[in-house]
C-alpha positions as CSV (number, residue, x, y, z in Angstrom):
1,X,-55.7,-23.0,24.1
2,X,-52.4,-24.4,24.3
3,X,-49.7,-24.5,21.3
4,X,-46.9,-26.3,21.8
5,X,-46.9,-30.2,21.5
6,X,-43.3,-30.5,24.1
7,X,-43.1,-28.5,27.4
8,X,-41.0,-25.6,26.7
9,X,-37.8,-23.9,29.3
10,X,-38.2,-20.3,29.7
11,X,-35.3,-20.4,27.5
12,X,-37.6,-21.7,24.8
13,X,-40.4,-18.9,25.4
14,X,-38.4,-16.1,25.1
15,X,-36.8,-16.8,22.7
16,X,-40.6,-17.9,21.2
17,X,-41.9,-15.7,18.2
18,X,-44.8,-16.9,15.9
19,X,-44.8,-14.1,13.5
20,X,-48.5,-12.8,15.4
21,X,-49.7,-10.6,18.1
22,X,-50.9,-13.8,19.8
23,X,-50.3,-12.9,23.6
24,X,-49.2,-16.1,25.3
25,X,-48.2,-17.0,29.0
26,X,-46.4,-19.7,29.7
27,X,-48.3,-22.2,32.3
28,X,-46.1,-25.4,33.6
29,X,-43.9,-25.4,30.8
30,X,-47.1,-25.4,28.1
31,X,-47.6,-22.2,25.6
32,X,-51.4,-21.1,26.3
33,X,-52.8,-18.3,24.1
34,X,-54.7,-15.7,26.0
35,X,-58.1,-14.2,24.2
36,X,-58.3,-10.3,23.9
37,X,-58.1,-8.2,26.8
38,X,-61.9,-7.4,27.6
39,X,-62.9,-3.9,27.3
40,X,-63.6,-4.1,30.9
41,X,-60.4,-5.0,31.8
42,X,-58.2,-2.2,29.7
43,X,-60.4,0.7,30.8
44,X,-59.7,-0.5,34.5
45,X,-56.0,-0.8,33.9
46,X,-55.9,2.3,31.9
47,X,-57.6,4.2,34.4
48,X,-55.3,3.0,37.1
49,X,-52.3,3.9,34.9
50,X,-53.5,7.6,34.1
51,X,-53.8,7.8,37.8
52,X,-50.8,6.5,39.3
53,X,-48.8,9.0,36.5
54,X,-51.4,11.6,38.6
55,X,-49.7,10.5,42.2
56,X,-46.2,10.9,40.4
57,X,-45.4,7.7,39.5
58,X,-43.1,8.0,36.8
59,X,-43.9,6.4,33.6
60,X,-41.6,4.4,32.8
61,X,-41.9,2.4,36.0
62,X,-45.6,1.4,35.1
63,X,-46.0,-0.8,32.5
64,X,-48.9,-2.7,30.9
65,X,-47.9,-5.6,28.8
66,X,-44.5,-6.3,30.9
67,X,-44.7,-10.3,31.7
68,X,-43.3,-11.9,34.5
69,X,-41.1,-15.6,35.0
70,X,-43.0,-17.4,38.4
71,X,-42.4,-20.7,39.5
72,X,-44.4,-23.7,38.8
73,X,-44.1,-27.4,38.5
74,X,-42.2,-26.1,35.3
75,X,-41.5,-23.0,33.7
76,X,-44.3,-20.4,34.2
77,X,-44.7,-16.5,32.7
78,X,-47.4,-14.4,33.4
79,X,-49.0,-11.5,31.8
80,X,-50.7,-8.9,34.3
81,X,-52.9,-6.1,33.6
82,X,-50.8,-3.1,35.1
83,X,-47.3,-3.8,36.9
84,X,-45.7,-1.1,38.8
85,X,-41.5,-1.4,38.7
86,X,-38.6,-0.2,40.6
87,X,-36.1,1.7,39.7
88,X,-34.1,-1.6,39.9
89,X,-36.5,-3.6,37.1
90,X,-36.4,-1.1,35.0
91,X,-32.9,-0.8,34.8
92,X,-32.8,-4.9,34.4
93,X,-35.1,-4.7,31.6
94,X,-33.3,-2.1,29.5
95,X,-32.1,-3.8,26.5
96,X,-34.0,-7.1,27.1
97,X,-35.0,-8.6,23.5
98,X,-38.7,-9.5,25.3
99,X,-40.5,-7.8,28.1
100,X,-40.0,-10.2,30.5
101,X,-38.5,-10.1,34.5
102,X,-36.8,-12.8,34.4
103,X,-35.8,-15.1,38.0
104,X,-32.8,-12.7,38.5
105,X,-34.3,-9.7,38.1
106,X,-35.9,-7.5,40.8
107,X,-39.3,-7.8,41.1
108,X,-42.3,-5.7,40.4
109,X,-43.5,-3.5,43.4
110,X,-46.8,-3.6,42.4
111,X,-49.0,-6.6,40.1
112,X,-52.5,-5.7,39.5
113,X,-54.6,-8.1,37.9
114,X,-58.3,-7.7,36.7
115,X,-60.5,-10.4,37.4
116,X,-62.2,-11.9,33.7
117,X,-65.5,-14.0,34.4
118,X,-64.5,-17.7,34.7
119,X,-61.2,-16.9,35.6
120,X,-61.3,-16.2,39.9
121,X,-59.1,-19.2,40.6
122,X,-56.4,-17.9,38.0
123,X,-56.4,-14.7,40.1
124,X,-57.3,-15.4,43.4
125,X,-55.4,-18.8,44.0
126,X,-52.7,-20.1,40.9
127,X,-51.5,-15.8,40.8
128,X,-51.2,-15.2,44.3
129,X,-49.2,-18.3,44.7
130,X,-46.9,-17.7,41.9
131,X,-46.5,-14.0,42.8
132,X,-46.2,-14.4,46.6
133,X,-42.6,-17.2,45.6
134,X,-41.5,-14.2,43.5
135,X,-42.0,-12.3,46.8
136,X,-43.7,-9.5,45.1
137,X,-44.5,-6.6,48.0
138,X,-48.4,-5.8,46.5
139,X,-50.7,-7.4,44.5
140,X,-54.2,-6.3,43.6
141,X,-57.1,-8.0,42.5
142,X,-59.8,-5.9,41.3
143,X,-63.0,-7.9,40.5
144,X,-65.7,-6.0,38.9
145,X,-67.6,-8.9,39.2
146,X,-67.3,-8.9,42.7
147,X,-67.8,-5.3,43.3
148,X,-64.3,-5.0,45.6
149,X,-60.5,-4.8,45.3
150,X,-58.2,-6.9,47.2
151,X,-55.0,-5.8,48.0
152,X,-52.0,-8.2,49.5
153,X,-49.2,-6.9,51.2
154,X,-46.3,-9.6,51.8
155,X,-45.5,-9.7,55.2
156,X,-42.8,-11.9,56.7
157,X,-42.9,-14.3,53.4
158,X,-47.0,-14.7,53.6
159,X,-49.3,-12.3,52.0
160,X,-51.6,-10.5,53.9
161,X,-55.1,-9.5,52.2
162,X,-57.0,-6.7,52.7
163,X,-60.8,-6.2,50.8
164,X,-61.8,-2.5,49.6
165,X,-65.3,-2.1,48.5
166,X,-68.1,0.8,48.3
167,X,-66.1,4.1,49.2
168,X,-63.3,2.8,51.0
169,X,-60.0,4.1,50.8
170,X,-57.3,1.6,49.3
171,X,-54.3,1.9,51.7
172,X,-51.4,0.8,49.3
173,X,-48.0,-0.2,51.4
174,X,-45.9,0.9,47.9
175,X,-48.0,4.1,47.0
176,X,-48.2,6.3,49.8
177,X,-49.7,8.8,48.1
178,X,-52.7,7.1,47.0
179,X,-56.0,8.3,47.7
180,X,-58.3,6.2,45.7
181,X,-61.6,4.4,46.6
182,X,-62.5,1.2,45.3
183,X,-65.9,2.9,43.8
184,X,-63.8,4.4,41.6
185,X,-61.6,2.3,40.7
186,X,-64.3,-0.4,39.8
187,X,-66.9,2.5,38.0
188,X,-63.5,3.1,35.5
189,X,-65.0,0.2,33.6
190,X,-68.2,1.8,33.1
């Protein structure tokens, strides 16, 4: 649903309060309110979040919530599920009035988004196009819907994808400690 009448600057949406714990992202320079998080989707995100702390991820470099400024036609900010920082980010972020990476901040390491029914082409094709101009190292899609967990890896400015399903092993490029299958993984919403 979108909100505002006049496409807004990223100026605009952060400095954007409604007095509400609406979540919006900001698509092409138009306000869009995003329903509830499914249960699904925060039991995946949770799970991976317990787990990365597990692997020794700290926790203040893995946030859920934390919204990132991609590029569009016009301004664009996106909300992911789970978003793994560097050291770098979260320096940039102390002290920011809204959690948002802005354009000249560092960017995530990691962006894992979890795919809601109707929304695949939000994930799999407008995301990985914002996120690969932000040149973000990893992003996962995990699609319970689907049964499997993509992971791209940017690779000499294109993302390379690689699909987990069943008992596999996800071989993460940032966490090279992980040792996760994407059974698990995708049973954490069940």
């Amino acid at each position: 649903m979108s909100v505002a009448a006049q496409p807004m600057t990223l100026q605009d949406y952060l400095n954007y309060d409604d007095h509400t714990d609406t979540r919006y992202e900001l698509v092409n320079g138009e306000l869009i309110a995003m329903p509830p998080e499914s249960a699904l989707n925060n039991q995946i995100a949770s799970f991976l979040f317990a787990y990365f702390l597990q692997i020794g991820i700290p926790y203040y470099c893995l946030s859920i919530g934390v919204q990132i400024a991609v590029s569009g036609a016009r301004a664009t900010v996106r909300q992911p599920d789970l978003v793994v920082l560097s050291e770098e980010a979260v320096v940039a972020l102390e002290g920011a009035s809204r959690c948002v990476i802005t354009h000249d901040m560092p960017p995530p390491l990691l962006v894992i988004e979890v795919v809601s029914p109707q929304q695949e082409n939000r994930d799999y094709r407008h995301k990985r196009t914002e996120y690969a101009g932000r040149r973000i190292p990893e992003y996962w899609i995990v699609d319970p819907i689907a049964q499997k967990v993509t992971v791209l890896e940017w690779v000499d400015g294109l993302y390379e994808e690689q699909v987990y399903q069943s008992d596999q092993l996800i071989r993460s490029p940032q966490l090279a400690a992980l040792k996760l299958a994407a059974a698990r993984v995708l049973a954490a919403g069940h």
